[in-house]
C-alpha positions as CSV (number, residue, x, y, z in Angstrom):
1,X,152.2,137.2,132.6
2,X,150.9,139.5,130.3
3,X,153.5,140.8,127.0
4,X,153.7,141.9,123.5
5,X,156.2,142.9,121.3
6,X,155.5,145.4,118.4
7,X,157.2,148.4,116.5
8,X,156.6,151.7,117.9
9,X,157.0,155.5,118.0
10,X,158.6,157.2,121.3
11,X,156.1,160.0,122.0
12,X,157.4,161.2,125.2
13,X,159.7,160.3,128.1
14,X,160.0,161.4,131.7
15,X,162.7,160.3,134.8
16,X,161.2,158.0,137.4
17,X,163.2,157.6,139.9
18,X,166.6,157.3,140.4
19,X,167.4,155.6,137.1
20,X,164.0,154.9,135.3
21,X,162.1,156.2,132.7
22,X,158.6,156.1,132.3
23,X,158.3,156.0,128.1
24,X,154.8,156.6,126.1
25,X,154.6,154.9,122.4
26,X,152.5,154.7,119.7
27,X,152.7,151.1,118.7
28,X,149.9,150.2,115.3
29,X,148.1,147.3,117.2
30,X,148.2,148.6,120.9
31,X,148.0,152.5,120.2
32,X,148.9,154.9,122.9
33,X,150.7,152.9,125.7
34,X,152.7,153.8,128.6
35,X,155.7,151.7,130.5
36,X,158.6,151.7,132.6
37,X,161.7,151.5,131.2
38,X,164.3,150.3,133.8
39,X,167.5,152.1,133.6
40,X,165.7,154.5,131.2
41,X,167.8,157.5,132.7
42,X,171.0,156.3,131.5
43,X,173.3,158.1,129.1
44,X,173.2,154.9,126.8
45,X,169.2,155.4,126.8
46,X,168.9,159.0,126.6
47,X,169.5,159.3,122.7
48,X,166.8,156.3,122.2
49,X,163.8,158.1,124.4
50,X,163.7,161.1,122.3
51,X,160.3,161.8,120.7
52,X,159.9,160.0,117.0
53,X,162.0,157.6,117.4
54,X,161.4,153.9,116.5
55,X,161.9,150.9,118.9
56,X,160.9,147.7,118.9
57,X,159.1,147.5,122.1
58,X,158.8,144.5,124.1
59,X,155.9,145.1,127.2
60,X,155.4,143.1,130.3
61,X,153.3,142.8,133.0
62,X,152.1,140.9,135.3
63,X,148.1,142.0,134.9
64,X,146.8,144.2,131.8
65,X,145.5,147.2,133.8
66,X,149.0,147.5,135.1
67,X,151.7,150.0,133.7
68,X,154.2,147.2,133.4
69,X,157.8,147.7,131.9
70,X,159.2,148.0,128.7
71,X,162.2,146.7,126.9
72,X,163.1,149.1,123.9
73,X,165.7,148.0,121.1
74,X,166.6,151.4,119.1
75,X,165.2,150.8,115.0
76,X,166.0,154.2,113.6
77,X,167.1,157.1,115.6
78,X,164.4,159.7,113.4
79,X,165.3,162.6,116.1
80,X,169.1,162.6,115.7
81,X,169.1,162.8,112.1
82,X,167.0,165.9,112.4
83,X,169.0,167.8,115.3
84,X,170.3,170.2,112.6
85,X,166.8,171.1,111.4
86,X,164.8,173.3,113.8
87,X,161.5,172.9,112.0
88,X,161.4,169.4,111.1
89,X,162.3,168.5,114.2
90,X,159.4,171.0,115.5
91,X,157.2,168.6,113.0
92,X,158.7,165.5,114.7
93,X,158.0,166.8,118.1
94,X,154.3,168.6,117.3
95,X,152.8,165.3,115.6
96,X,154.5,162.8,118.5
97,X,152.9,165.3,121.2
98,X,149.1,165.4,119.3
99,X,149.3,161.8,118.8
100,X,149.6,161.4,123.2
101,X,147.4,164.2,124.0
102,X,144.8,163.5,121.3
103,X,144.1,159.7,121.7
104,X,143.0,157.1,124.4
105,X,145.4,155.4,125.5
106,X,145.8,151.1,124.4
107,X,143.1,151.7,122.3
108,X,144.5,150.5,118.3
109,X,144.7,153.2,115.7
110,X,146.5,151.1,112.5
111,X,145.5,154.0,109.9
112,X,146.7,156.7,111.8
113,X,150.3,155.1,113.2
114,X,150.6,154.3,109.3
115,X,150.3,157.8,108.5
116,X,152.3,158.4,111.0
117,X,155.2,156.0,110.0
118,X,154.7,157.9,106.4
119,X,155.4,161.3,107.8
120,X,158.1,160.0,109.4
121,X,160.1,158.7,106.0
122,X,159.0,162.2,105.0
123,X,160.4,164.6,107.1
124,X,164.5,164.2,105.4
125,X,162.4,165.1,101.8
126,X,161.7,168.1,100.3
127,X,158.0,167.9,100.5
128,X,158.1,167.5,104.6
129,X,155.6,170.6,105.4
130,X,153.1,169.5,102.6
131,X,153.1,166.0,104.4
132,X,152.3,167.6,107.9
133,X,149.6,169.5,106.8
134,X,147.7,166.2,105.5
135,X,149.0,164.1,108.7
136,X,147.2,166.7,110.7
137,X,144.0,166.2,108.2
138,X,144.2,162.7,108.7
139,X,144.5,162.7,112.4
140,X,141.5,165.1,112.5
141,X,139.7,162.4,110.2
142,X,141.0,159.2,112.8
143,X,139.6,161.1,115.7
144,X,136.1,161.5,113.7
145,X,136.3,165.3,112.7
146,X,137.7,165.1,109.4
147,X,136.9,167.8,107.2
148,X,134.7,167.6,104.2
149,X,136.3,169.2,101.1
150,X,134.7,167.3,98.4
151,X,131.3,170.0,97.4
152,X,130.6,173.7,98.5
153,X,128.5,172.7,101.5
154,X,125.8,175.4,100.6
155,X,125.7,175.2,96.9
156,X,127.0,171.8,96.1
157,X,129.4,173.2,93.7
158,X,133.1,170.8,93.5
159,X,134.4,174.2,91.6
160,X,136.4,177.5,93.1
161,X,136.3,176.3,96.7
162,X,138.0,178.5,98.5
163,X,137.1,178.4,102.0
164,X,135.8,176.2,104.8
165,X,133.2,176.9,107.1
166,X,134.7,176.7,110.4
167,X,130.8,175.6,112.6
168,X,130.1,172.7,109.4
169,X,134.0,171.8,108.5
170,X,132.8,171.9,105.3
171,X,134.2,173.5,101.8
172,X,132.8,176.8,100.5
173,X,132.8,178.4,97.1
174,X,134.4,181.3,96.0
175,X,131.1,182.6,94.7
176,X,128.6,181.6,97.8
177,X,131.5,182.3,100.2
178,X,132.0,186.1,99.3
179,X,129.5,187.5,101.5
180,X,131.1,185.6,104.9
181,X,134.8,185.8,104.2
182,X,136.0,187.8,106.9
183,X,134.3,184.5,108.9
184,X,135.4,181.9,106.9
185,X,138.6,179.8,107.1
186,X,140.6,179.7,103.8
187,X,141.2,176.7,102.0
188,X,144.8,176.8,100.4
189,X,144.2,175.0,96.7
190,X,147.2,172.6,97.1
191,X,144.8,170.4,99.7
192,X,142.2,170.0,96.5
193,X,144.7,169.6,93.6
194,X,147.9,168.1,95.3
195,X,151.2,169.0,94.7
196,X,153.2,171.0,97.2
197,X,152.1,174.0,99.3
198,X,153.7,177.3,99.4
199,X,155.1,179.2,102.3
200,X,151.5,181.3,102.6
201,X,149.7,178.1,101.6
202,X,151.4,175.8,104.5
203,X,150.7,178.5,106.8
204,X,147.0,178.7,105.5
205,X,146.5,174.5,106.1
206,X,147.9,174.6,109.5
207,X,145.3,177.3,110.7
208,X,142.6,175.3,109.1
209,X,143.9,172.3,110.8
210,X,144.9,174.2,113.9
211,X,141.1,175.5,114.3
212,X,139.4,172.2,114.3
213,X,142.2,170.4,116.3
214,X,142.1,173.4,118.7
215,X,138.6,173.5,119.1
216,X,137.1,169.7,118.9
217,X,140.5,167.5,120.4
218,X,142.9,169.7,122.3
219,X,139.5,171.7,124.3
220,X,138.0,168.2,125.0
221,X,140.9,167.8,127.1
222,X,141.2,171.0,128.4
223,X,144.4,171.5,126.7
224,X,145.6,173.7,124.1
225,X,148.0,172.8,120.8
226,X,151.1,171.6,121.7
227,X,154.3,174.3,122.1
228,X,156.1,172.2,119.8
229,X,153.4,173.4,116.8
230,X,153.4,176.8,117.4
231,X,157.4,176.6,116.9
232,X,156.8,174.7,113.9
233,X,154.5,177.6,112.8
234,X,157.0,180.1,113.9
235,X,159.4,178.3,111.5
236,X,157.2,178.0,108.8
237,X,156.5,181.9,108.7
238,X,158.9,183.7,106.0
């Protein structure tokens, strides 16, 4: 008999059957894993399989390859306390549907579910949107695409970088930029100095992010970004 027990994030759940579930997690040591959960369809379950939520997860199986079941005990119920907020829970929902369509499934990702877990405890704050725009850096980074903001990529510059170059994923300057702006991404300034991002800037970030997830994750898989992001866009848009 094959088990593990480990805290996760509900990504998805779907009916199986007459009173099953069949529940996708993000757990830090196991990564993207799939299960049954018997009785998964009942109204005491139906608040705890709700995307971002976190269970302690107890798998079982009888060989590794198979899907096996899953016992969930409810942690925090991260979805419910959002119900009143249409775009944080668009956030919630966006970054628990990248996570599922983005990575392999059972293969360990701890930096990114720790990011992950951080955005989480971030979402109630004020700085939620700010946070989302890095997790969506850092799962571009996980994934081996990360973008390289550190120097203007043609003049080695670290000053006035103002755009990225959307074939390199590199920063540009202001000053060796100016001749290909209409084809380069902008770089919103709060990503270089911290701090928080303003409406225009948030907006800016996710269509840098959005680009490069678009184009070198979700095309991979023949998908395009989730729904739940472009709501979360929608929302973010004055």
């Amino acid at each position: 008999m094959m088990e593990w027990s480990e805290e996760a994030i509900l990504l998805s759940a779907r009916r199986h059957g007459e009173a099953g579930a069949v529940a996708t997690l993000f757990a830090r040591g196991k990564g993207v894993h799939a299960g049954m959960v018997p009785g998964g369809a009942s109204r005491a379950m139906r608040g705890v399989l709700q995307p971002g939520n976190l269970v302690l997860a107890t798998w079982r199986a009888r060989l590794s390859e198979q899907l096996g079941s899953f016992h969930l005990d409810p942690l925090r119920d991260v979805a419910g306390a959002l119900l009143s907020d249409a775009a944080r829970l668009s956030a919630l929902s966006s970054a628990c549907a990248l996570v599922e369509a983005a990575l392999p499934e059972r293969e360990a990702h701890p930096a990114l579910w720790d990011a992950t877990r951080a955005l989480l405890d971030a979402l109630p704050s004020e700085s939620w949107a700010t946070v989302y725009v890095h997790w969506e850096l850092a799962l571009l980074r996980e994934l081996g695409f990360g973008l390289d903001l550190s120097a203007c990529a043609a003049t080695g510059v670290t000053e006035e970088l103002c755009w990225v170059s959307p074939k390199s994923g590199r920063a540009v300057s202001r000053q060796a930029g100016e001749p290909w702006r209409t084809k380069l991404l902008p770089l919103p300034a709060f990503l270089l100095a911290g701090g928080e991002g303003r409406a225009e800037d948030l907006l800016a970030g996710l269509a840098l992010t959005g680009y490069f997830l678009d184009r070198h994750v979700m095309a991979a898989h023949g998908l395009s970004l989730p729904a739940a992001r472009s709501r979360l866009v929608d929302r973010l848009r004055p």
